[in-house]
N, C-alpha and C positions, 0 to 999 in steps of 0.2 A: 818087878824091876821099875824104880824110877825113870821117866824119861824127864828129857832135856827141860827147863822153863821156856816156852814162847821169849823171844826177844822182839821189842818193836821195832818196826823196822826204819826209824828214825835215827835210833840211837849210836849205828856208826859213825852218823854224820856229827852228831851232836858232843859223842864221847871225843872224833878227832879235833872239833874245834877247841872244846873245854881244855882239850889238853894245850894246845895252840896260843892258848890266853894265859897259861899257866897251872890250871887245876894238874891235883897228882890224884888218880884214880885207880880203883882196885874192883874190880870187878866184884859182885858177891849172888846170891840166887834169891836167897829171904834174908829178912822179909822185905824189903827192896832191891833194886838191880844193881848198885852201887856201891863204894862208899870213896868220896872224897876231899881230899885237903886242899882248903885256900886261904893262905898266909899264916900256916898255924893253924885253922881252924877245922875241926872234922865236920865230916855231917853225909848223912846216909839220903840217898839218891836215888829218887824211881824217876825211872822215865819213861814218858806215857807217850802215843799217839796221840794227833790234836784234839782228838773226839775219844780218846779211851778212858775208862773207867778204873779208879780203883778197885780192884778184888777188896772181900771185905777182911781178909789178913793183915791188906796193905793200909786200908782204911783205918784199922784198931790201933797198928802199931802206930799211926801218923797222931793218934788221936792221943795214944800213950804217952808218945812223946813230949809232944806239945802239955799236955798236963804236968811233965816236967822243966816242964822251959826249953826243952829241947828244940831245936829246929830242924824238921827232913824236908828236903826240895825235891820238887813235883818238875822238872824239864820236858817241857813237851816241846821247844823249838828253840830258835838261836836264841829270841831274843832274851828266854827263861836264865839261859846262861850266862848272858853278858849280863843280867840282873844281879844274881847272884855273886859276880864277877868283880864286883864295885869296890 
C-alpha cells in the first residue's frame, strides 16, 4: 500500500498566501507538490523547506523541463512567491 507523500511543513502558509495574491492552485503528489495558474500561465510547483533538498525525481523532472523551456518554481518562502507573483 502506498502511503501518504511527506508535505513540508511550510507550505500551508505559503499555498494560503499564493492564493491571497491571486494564484489558482491545485494540489498534485509527482512529480511536484503543485500545479499553479498566474494570469494565464501554468506552471508546476514544489515547495521545499528553507534547507530541503530536491529528491532526484524532482531534480530530473525540473531538469527535463527546463531543457524544454519550461519553467517549474521551487517556493521555499514568501518571498519565492511574491517573486513569482510579478
Amino acid at each position: 500500500m502506498r502511503r501518504a507523500a511527506k508535505r513540508d511543513a511550510n507550505e500551508p502558509e505559503l499555498i494560503k498566501q499564493a492564493r491571497q495574491v491571486g494564484w489558482f492552485l491545485t494540489k498534485l503528489d509527482t512529480p511536484v507538490d503543485w500545479l499553479g495558474c498566474w494570469r494565464g500561465k501554468w506552471y508546476p510547483i514544489e515547495i521545499k523547506a528553507k534547507k530541503g533538498d530536491l529528491t532526484k525525481a524532482q531534480f530530473l523532472f525540473i531538469a527535463s523541463a527546463r531543457w524544454y523551456q519550461a519553467q517549474v518554481l521551487v517556493w521555499r518562502d514568501i518571498e519565492d512567491v511574491l517573486e513569482a507573483s510579478k
